[in-house]
C-alpha positions as CSV (number, residue, x, y, z in Angstrom):
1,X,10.5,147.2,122.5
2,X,14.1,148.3,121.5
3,X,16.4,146.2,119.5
4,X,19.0,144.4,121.9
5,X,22.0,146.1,121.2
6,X,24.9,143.2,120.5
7,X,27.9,145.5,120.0
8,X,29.7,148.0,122.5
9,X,33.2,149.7,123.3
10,X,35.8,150.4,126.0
11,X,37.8,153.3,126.2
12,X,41.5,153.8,128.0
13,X,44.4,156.1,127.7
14,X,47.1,154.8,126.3
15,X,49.2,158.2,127.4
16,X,47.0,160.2,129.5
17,X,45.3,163.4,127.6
18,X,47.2,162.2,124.6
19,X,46.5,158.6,123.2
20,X,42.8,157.4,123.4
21,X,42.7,153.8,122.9
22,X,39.0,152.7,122.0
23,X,38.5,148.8,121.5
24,X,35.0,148.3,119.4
25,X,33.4,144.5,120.0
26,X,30.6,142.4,118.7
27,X,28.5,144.1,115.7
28,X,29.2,147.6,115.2
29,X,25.9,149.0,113.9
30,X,24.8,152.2,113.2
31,X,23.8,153.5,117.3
32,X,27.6,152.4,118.0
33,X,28.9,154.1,115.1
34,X,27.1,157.2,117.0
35,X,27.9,156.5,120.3
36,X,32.0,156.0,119.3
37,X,31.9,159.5,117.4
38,X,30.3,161.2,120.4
39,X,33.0,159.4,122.7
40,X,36.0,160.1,120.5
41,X,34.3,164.0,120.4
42,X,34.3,164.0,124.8
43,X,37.8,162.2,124.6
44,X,39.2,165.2,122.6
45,X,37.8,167.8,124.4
46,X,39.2,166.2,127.4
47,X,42.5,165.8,126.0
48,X,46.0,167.7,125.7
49,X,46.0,168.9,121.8
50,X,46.7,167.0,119.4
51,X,44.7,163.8,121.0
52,X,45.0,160.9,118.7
53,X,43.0,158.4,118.3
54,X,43.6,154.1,118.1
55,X,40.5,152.3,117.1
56,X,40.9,148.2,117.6
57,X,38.2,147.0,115.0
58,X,39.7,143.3,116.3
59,X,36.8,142.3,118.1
60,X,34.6,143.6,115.8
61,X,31.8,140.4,114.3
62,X,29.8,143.0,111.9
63,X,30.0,146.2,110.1
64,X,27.7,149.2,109.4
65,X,26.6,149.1,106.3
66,X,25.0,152.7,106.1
67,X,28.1,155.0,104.7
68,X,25.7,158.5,105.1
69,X,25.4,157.3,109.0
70,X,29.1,156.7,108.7
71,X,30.2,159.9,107.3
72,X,27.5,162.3,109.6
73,X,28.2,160.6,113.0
74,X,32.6,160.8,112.0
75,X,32.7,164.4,111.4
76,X,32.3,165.6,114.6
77,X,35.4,163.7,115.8
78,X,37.1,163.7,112.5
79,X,36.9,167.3,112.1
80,X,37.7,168.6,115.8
81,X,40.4,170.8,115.8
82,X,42.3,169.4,118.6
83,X,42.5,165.6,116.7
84,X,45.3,164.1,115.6
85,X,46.2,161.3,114.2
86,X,43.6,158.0,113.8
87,X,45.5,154.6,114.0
88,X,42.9,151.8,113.1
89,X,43.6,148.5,114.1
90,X,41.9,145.1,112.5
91,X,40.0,146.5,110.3
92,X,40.0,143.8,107.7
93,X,36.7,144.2,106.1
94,X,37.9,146.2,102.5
95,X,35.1,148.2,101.8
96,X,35.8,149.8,105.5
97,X,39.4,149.9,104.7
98,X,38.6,152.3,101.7
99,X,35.6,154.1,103.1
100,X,38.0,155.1,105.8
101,X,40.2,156.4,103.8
102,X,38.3,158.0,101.6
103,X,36.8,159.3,105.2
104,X,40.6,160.6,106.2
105,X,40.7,162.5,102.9
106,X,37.6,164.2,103.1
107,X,38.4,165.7,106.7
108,X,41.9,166.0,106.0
109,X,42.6,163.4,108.6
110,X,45.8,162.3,109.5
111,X,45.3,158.3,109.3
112,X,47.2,154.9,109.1
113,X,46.3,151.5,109.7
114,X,48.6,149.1,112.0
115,X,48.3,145.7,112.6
116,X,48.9,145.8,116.6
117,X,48.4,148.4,119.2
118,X,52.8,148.6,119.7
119,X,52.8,148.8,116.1
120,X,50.2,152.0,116.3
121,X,51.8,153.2,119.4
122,X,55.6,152.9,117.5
123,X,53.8,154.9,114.5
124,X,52.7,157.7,116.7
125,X,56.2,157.8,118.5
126,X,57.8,158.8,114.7
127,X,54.9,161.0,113.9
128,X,54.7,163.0,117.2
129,X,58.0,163.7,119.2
130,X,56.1,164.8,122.2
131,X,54.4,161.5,122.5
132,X,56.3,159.5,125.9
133,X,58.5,156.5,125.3
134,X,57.8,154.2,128.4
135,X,60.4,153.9,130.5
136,X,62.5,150.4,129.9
């Protein structure tokens, strides 16, 4: 009998082809950490280069704990050609504050943290001219 599973995600554009939102809630184990890497991957392909990427760790009520699960299941996103920035959100926890950096540098990852989705949103605005600036 499989484990019941107690974390999952939802995905949106936040600019269509351009700015994949991806909200991660309850415990994010190591088949979520899979299954959000193999998303991110289809949400690139899918998208208008360079796609980047928000990740809202705010709903988040546990963290993965295996870093080589971690590190296998990110480079397939991480090191699509056709990614560009990653904007994580709420990540709080410091040992997946640094192991995501550490992550970025390793792929050569364009990365910051924010603290909101506007605040991510604003960052990609000053990063990447062709990103939209809603109408007011």
């Amino acid at each position: 009998m499989a484990a019941e599973r107690t974390g999952y995600f939802k995905s949106s554009w936040l600019q269509e082809k351009r700015i994949a939102y991806i909200e991660l809630i309850g415990k994010f184990d190591e088949q979520l950490v899979i299954d959000v890497n193999e998303h991110m991957r289809s949400l690139i392909d899918e998208g208008m280069r360079p796609v980047h990427l928000v990740l809202d760790a705010t709903g988040l009520t546990g963290y993965p704990v295996n870093v080589r699960v971690l590190k296998q299941s990110s480079e397939a996103s991480a090191s699509h050609p056709d990614v560009g920035w990653l904007i994580l959100i709420g990540f709080t926890n410091p040992v997946i504050k640094f192991f995501s950096s550490v992550l970025a540098q390793l792929f050569n990852l364009n990365f910051k943290q924010a603290e909101s989705t506007e605040e991510a949103v604003s960052i990609l605005r000053r990063v990447d001219i062709t990103i939209e600036t809603p109408a007011e």
